[in-house]
C-alpha positions as CSV (number, residue, x, y, z in Angstrom):
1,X,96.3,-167.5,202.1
2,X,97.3,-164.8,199.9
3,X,95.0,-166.6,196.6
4,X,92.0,-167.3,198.9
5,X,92.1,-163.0,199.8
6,X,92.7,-162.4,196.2
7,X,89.5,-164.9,195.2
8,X,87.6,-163.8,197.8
9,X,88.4,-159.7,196.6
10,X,87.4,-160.7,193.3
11,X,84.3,-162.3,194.1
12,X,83.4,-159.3,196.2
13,X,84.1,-156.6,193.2
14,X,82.2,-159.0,191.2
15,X,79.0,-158.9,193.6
16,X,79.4,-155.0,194.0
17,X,79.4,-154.4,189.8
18,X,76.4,-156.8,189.5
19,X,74.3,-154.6,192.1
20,X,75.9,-151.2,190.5
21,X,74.4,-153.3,187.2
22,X,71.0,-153.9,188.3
23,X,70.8,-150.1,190.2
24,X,71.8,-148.2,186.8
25,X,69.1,-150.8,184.8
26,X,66.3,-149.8,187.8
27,X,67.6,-146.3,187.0
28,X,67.2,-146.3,183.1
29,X,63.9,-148.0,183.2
30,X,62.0,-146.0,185.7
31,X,63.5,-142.6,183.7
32,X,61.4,-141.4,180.9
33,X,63.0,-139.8,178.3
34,X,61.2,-136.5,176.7
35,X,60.6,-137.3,173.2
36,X,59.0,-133.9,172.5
37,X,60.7,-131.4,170.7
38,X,59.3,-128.1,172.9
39,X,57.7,-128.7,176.8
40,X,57.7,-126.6,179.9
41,X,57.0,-126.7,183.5
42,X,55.6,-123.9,185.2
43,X,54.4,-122.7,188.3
44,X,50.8,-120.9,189.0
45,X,52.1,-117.4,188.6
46,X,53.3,-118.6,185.0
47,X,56.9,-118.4,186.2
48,X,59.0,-121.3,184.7
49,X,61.0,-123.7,186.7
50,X,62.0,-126.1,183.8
51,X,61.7,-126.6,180.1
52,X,63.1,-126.9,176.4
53,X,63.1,-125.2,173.0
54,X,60.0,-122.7,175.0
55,X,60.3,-120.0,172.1
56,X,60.0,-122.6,169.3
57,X,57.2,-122.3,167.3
58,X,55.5,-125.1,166.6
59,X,51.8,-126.6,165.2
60,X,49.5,-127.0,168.7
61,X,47.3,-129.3,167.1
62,X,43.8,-129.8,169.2
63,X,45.3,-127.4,172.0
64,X,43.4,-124.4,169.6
65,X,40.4,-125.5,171.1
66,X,41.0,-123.8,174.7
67,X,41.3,-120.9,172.3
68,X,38.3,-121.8,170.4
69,X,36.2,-122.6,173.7
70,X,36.8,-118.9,175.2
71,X,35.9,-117.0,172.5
72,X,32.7,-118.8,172.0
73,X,32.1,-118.3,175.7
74,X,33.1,-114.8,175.0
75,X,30.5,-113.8,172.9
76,X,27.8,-114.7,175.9
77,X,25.6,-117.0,173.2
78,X,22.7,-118.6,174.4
79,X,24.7,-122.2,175.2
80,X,21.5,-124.0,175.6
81,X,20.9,-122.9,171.7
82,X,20.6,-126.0,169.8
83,X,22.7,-126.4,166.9
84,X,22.6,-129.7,164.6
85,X,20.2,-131.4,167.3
86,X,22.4,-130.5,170.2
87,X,23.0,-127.2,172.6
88,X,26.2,-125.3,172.3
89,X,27.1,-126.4,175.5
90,X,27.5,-130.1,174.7
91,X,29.2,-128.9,171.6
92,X,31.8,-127.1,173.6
93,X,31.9,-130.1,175.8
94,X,32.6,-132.6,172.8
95,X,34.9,-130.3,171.7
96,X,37.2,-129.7,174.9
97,X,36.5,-133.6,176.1
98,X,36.6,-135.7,173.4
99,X,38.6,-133.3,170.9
100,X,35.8,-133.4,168.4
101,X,36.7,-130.9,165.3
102,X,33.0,-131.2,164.1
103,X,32.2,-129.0,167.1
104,X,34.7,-127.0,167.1
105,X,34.0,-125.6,163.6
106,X,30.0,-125.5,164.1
107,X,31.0,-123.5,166.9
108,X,32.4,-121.4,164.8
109,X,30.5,-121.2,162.1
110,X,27.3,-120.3,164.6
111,X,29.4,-117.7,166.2
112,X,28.3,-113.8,165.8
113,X,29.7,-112.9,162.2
114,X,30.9,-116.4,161.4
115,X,33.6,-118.2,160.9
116,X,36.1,-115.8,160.3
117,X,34.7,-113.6,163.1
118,X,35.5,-116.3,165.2
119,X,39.0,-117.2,163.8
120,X,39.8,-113.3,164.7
121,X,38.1,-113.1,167.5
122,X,40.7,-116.0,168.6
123,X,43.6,-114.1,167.1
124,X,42.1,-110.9,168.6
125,X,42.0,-112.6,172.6
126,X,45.9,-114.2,172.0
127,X,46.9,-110.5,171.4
128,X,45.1,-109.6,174.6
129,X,46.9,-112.3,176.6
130,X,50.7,-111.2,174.8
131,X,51.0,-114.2,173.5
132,X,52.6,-112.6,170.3
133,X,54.2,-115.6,168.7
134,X,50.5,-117.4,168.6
135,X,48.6,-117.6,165.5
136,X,44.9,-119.2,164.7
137,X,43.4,-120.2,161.1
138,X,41.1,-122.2,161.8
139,X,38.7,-123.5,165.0
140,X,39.9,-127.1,165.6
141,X,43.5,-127.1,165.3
142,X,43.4,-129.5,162.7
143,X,45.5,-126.7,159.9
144,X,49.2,-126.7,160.6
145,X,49.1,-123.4,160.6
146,X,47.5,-123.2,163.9
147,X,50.8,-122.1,165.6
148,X,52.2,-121.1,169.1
149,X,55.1,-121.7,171.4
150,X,55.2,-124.2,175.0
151,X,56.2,-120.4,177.0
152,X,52.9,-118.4,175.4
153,X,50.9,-121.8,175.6
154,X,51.2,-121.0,179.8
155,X,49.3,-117.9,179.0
156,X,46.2,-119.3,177.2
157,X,46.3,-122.0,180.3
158,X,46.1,-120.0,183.2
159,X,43.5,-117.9,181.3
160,X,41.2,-120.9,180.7
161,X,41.5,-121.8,184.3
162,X,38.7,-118.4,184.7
163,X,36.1,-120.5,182.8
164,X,34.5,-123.1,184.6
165,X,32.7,-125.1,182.0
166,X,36.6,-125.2,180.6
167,X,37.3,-126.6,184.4
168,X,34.4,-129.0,184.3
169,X,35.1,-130.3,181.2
170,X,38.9,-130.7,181.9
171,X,37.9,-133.0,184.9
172,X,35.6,-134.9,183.0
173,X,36.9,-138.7,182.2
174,X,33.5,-139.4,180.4
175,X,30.8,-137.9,178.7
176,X,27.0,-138.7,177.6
177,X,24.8,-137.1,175.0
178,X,21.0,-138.0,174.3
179,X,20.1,-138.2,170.8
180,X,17.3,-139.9,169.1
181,X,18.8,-142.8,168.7
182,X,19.8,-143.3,172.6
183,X,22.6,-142.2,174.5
184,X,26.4,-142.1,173.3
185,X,29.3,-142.2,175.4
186,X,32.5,-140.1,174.7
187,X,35.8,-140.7,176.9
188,X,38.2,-137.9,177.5
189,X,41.4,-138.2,175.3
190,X,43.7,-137.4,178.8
191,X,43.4,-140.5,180.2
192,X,44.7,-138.6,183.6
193,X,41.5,-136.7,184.0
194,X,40.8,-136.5,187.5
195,X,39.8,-133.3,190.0
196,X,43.7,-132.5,189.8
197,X,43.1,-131.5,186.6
198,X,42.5,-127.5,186.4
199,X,42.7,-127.2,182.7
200,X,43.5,-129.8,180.2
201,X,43.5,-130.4,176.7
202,X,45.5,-132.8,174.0
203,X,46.7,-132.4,170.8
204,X,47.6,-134.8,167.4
205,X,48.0,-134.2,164.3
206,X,51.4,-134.9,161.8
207,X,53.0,-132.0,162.0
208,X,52.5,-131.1,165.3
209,X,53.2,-134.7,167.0
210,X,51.8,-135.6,170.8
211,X,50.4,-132.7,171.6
212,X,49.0,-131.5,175.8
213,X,48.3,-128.4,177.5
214,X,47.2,-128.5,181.2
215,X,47.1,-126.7,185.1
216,X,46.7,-129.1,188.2
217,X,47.4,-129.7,191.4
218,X,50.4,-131.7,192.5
219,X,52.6,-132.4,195.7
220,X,54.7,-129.2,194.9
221,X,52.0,-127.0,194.3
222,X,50.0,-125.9,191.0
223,X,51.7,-126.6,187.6
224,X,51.7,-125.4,184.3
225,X,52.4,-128.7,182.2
226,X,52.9,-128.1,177.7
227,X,54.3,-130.8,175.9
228,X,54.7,-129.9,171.9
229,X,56.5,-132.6,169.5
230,X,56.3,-135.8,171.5
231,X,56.7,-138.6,169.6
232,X,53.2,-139.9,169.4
233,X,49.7,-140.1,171.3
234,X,51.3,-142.7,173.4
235,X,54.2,-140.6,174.6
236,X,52.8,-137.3,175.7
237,X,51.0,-138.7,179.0
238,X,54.0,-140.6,180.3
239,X,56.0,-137.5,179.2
240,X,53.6,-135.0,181.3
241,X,54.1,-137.9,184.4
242,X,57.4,-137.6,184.7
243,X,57.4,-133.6,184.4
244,X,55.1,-133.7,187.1
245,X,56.8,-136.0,189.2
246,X,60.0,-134.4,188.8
247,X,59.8,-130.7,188.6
């Protein structure tokens, strides 16, 4: 009697460990693990409720564009102007939706003084919002020296959150532009985009890694999402899912 109780513990331990097994396996694969170097979470008062490394600073990458986009709006240009066959509008469209640095430094470049004007004007309105750690060279974000941290990012969020074709854009998943030859087609590069989506922009280049910047709604209210450093393109939306899910 006393071996069948022993067997029958045993087996019993053994059944328990295999489901404690296959719970901490669910476990690991449903958890996402950050990648990136500096993120935050915040809430719509800019207060934050989680993050890491905030007051690094780090290359933003395409993010520079929000930057780039209010400034230009700024200036109160004609955005109907056509500049190399299309307005300034679709410009600032490509620009925000499909991340295109082309834009971005026409934009620029047709911008009251110039190129440079521009650049300070960009410096001049990250001053304005105390983001004192944030630096702009150039209009795209493509120069490493295009620099800021994932606590000042908030900041240049919940200020683009005041310009609607920023908001438009940011909920766009897909964009068309007439030219002589037809029309062309131009997907956002956040695959999330949805009417959740307050603000929103992405980031990549070497040095900077998976770069994304955004405000939108979730379950728990509006949140400030920055992810600087992830590992790559891939890794940054998964990343921003499981902040939002979780904080």
């Amino acid at each position: 009697m006393f071996k069948i109780i022993s067997v029958f513990t045993a087996v019993l331990l053994l059944l328990t460990s295999s489901v404690e097994a296959q719970k901490t396996n669910t476990a690991k694969k449903k958890r996402v693990p950050i990648s990136a170097k500096s993120w935050v979470v915040a809430d719509v008062n800019g207060k934050i409720i989680k993050g890491a490394n905030t007051n690094d600073l780090r290359s933003i990458a395409s993010i520079t564009k929000l930057m780039t986009a209010m400034v230009v709006i700024d200036a109160n240009q004609n955005l109907d102007e056509k500049i190399n066959d299309i307005s300034r509008r679709q410009h600032l469209r490509l620009a925000l939706i499909r991340s295109n640095n082309h834009s971005s430094d026409l934009l620029c470049e047709h911008y009251p003084g110039g190129y440079q004007a521009c650049v300070d004007a960009m410096n001049a309105k990250a001053r304005s919002l105390k983001m004192r750690d944030t630096s702009f060279v150039d209009a795209s974000g493509l120069d490493d020296d295009n620099v800021s941290t994932s606590s000042s990012l908030i900041k240049l969020v919940l200020a683009a959150q005041q310009y609607p074709l920023i908001v438009k854009s940011s909920q766009t998943p897909k964009m068309r532009i007439k030219l002589d030859e037809g029309y062309f087609s131009y997907k956002n590069t956040n695959p999330l985009v949805s009417k959740k989506f307050i603000v929103s922009k992405t980031g990549y280049i070497r040095a900077a890694g998976g770069c994304i910047a955004l405000l939108m709604d979730t379950n728990k209210g509006k949140r400030v999402v920055v992810v600087l450093g992830s590992k790559n393109t891939h890794t940054r939306i998964p990343e921003v899912k499981y902040l939002v899910r979780n904080f």
